[in-house]
C-alpha positions, 0 to 999 in steps of 0.5 A: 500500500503506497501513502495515497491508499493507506486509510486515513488514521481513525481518531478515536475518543474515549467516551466521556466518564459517569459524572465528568461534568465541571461539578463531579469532575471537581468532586472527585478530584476534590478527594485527593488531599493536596497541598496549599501554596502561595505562587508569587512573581516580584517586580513592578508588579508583584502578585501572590495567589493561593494553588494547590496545583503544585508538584515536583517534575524532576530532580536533575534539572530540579523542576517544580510546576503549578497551574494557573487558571487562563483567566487568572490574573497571575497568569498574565503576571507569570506569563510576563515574568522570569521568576516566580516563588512558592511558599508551602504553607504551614497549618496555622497560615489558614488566614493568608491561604484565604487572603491571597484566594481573595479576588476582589482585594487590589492589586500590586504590592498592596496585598503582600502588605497583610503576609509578613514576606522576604525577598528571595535571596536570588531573584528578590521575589516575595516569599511568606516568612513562616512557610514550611517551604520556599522556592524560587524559580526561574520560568523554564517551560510553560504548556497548554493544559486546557482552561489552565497552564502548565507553568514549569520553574527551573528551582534556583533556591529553596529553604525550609523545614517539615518539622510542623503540618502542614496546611492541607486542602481536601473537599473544597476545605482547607483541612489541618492533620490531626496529631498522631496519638500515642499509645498508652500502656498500663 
């Protein structure tokens, strides 16, 4: 068979699953724990946002990602921006998860003005004094992911500790662990 007679390939797709509307698709993912961030660019714009979408990529390069909505607007920011931080946040920073998920406060530096933060020690971006981690990044890669992007950071520093809990997000709530208990003997 030459080219010209070989069948066109058949696109198939896979039928769509029970209940992967918006709603039951955010249900069932909203049943996987995630962690809570604060993604931040720097600049003469500084901005900050609330993600749960955040993961490492790789070791070797140290690649992290996080998605951000297209109609967000840290996605123009970080669209335009070299660098950007995250802050893992700890349990007790429920309030500034909650902040920084606000759209409706105003925009710029105003916002970092409730969040105690220090400049990156590489790139000066903001991160949130307290987190359990902190990283800078530089933008290495971004793709599409539908109604989001995929935005890829290269890491060119990080800081921080896992010796306190960490601030969860499950069913659409933030969530806190609770403490593991000892046993008691008698």
């Amino acid at each position: 068979m030459n080219r010209e007679t070989m069948p066109s390939p058949r696109r198939e797709t896979a039928p769509s699953p029970r209940g992967a509307d918006g709603r039951g698709l955010r249900e069932a993912l909203g049943t996987f724990a995630t962690g809570v961030t604060v993604v931040t660019v720097g600049g003469p714009h500084p901005h900050g946002m609330t993600a749960n979408s955040f993961t490492s990529v790789s070791l070797d390069p140290p690649l992290v990602l996080v998605c951000v909505r297209r109609d967000a607007v840290m996605h123009e920011r970080l669209a335009g921006a070299r660098f950007f931080g995250v802050s893992v946040l700890a349990a007790h920073q429920e309030d500034l998860a909650r902040h920084f998920a606000n759209h409706w406060r105003s925009l710029g530096g105003a916002p970092f003005d409730a969040a105690e933060c220090l400049p990156g020690p590489r790139t000066q971006v903001p991160l949130i004094s307290g987190a359990l981690a902190r990283f800078e990044c530089a933008l290495w890669r971004s793709y599409d992911g539908g109604d989001h992007t995929i935005f890829l950071g290269n890491v060119l520093s990080l800081d921080g500790t896992g010796d306190r809990d960490a601030l969860l997000f499950l069913g659409g709530r933030f969530r806190r662990l609770m403490p593991e208990h000892s046993e008691v003997t008698a």
